[in-house]
C-alpha positions as CSV (number, residue, x, y, z in Angstrom):
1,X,1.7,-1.9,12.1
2,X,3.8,-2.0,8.7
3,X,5.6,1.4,8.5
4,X,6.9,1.9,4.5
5,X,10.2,4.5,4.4
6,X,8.7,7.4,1.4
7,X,11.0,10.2,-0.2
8,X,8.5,12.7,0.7
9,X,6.2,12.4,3.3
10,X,3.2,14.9,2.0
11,X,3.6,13.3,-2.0
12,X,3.6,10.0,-0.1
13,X,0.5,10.8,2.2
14,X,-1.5,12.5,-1.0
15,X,-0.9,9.5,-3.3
16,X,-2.5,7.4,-0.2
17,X,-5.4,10.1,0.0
18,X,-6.5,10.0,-3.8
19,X,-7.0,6.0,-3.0
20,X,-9.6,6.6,-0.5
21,X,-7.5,6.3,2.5
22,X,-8.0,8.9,5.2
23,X,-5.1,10.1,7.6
24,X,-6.0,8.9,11.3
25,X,-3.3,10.9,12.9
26,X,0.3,12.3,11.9
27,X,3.3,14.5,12.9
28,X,4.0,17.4,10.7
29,X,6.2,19.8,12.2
30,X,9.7,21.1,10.9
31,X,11.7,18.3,12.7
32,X,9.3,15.4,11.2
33,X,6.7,14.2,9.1
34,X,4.3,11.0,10.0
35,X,1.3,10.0,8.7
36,X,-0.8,7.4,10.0
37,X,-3.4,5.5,8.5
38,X,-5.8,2.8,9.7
39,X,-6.4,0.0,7.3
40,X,-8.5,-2.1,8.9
41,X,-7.1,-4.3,12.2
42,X,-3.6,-2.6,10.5
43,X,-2.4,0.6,10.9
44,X,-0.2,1.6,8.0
45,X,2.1,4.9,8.8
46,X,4.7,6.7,6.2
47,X,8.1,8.0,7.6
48,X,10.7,9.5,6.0
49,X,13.1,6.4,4.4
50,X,16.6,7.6,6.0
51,X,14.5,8.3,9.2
52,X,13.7,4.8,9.4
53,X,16.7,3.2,8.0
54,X,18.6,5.0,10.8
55,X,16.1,4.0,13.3
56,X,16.1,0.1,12.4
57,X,19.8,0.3,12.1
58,X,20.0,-1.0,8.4
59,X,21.9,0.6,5.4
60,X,19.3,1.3,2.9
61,X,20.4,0.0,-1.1
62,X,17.4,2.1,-2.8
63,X,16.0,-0.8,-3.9
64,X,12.9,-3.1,-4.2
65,X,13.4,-5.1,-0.7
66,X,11.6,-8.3,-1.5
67,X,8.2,-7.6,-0.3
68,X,5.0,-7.2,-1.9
69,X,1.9,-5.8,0.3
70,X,-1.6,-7.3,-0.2
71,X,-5.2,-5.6,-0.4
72,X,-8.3,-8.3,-1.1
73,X,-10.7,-7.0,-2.3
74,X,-14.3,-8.3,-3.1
75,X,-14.7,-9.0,-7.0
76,X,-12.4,-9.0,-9.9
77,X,-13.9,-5.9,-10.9
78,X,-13.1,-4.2,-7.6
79,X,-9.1,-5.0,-8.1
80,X,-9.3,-3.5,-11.6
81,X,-10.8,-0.1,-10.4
82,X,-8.6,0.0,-8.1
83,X,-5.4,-0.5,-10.0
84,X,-6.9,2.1,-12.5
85,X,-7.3,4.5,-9.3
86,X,-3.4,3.9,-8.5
87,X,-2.3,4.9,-12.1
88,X,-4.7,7.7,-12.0
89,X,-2.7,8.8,-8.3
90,X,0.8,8.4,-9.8
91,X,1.5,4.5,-9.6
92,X,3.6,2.7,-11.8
93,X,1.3,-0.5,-13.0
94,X,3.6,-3.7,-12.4
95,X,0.7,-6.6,-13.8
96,X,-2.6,-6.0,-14.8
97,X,-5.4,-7.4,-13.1
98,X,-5.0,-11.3,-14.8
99,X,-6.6,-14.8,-13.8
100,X,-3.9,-16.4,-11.5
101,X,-3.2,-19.8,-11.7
102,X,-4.7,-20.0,-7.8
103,X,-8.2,-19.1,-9.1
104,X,-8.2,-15.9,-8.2
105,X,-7.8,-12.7,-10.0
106,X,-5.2,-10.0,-8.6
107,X,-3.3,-6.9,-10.3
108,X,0.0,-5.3,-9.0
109,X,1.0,-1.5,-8.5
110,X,3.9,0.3,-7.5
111,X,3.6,3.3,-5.2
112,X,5.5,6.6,-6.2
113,X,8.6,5.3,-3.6
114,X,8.7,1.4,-5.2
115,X,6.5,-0.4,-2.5
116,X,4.6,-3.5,-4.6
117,X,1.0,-3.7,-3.4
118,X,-0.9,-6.7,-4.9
119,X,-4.8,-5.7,-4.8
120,X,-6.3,-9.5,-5.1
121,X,-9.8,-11.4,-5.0
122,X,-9.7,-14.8,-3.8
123,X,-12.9,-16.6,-3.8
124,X,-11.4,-19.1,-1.5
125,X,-10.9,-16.3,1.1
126,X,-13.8,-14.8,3.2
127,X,-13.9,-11.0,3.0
128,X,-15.8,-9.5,5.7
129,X,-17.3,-6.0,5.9
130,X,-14.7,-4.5,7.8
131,X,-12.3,-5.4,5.4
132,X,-10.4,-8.2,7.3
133,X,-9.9,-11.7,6.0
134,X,-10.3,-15.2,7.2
135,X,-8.6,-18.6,5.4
C-alpha cells in the first residue's frame, strides 16, 4: 500500500478520477477524508498530509521527498497519452515523454500536491494484462 499525504482530499481524489482511476473505498465524514484506490496488486490511498505526518511521527518540510512513483505502461504511445491526460487533469509536466538512455521511453508528471510519477515503457520488462510487471 503506498499512502501519498494530499492538501485536499476531494481535489486530490478528482485529479486521480479524471486519469481513469476509480475509488475502491474511502472515508468521508467531517472528522476525515480517505480514498482508496486499487492499482493493480497495490492499493494506493490519499490522506490528508498533516494527518499522516502526525501519524508516522515525522515533521513535514513541504517539499519533494526524494521519491518518484512508477506506472509501465505498454507502448511509447501509451506514456505520451497519458502524460497528456495528467496536464489535462491539473499536473505540472516535469519531462516529456523522451528515449532514455535504458532503451525505453518514459515521461514524468507531477500531481497537484508535488508527488513525481514516472509513466514508462520498458521493452525489457513483461507487462501483463492485469497491469503487473515481471523483470
Amino acid at each position: 500500500m503506498i499512502t501519498l499525504g494530499v492538501a485536499d482530499v476531494r481535489r486530490a481524489t478528482a485529479f486521480y478520477e479524471s486519469l481513469g482511476w476509480h475509488v475502491d473505498s474511502g472515508i468521508d465524514d467531517d472528522t476525515d477524508q480517505i480514498t482508496f484506490f486499487q492499482a493493480g496488486g497495490v492499493i494506493v490511498s490519499l490522506w490528508d498530509r498533516g494527518k499522516l505526518a502526525d501519524d508516522g511521527a515525522v515533521v513535514d518540510g513541504g517539499g519533494w521527498g526524494g521519491v518518484t512513483l512508477g506506472h509501465n505502461v505498454g507502448s511509447p504511445q501509451e506514456v505520451d497519452e497519458i502524460i497528456a491526460a495528467a496536464k489535462v487533469a491539473g499536473a505540472t509536466i516535469t519531462r516529456a515523454g523522451t528515449k532514455m538512455f535504458w532503451g525505453g521511453y518514459s515521461g514524468v508528471f507531477a500531481d497537484p500536491d508535488g508527488h513525481t510519477w514516472e509513466v514508462a515503457h520498458n521493452p525489457a520488462w513483461r507487462l501483463h494484462d492485469d497491469g503487473s510487471v515481471t523483470l
